[in-house]
C-alpha positions as CSV (number, residue, x, y, z in Angstrom):
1,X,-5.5,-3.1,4.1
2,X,-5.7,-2.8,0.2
3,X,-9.5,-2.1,0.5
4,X,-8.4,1.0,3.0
5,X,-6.6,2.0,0.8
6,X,-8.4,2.0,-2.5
7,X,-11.3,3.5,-0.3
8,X,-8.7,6.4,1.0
9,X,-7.6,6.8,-2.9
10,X,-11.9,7.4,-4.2
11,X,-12.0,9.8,-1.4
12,X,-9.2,11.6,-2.6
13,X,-10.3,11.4,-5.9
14,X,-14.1,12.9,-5.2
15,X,-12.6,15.5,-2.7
16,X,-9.7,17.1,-5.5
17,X,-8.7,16.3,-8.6
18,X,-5.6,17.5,-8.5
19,X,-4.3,16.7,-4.8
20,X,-5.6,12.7,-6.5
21,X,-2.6,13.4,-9.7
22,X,-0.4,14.7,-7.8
23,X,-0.4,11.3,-5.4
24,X,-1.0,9.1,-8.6
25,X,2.6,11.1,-10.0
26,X,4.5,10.4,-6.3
27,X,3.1,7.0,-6.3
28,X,4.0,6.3,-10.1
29,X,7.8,7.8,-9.4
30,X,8.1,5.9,-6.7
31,X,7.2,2.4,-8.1
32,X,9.6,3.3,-11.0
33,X,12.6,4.2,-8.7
34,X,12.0,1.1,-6.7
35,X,11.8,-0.8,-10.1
36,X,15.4,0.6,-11.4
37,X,17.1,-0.4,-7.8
38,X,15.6,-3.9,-7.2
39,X,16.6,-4.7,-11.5
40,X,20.3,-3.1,-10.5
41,X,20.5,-5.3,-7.6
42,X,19.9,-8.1,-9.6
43,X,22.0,-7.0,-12.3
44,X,24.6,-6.9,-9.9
45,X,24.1,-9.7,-8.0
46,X,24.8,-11.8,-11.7
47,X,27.5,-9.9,-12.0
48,X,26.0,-7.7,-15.4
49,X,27.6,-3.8,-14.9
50,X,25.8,-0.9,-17.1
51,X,27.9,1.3,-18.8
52,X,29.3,4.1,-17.3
């Protein structure tokens, strides 16, 4: 599945430039995002609260 998917992501890349950033910025935004929810479950879970 991970090869399909590098292989989908070359294609891409050799077909347009920019259609291959603009999936590299959605895919980088989205690992971020998931990033900042899974650390403020954590947080949460030990019972730390961020400002507010």
């Amino acid at each position: 599945m991970i090869e399909s998917i590098n292989e989908y992501l070359a294609a891409i890349y050799h077909l347009n430039k920019a259609q291959y950033a603009l999936l590299v910025v959605a895919l980088m935004s989205v690992v971020g995002v998931s990033v900042g929810l899974f650390t403020e479950i954590i947080l949460r879970t030990l019972g730390i609260k961020g400002e507010q």
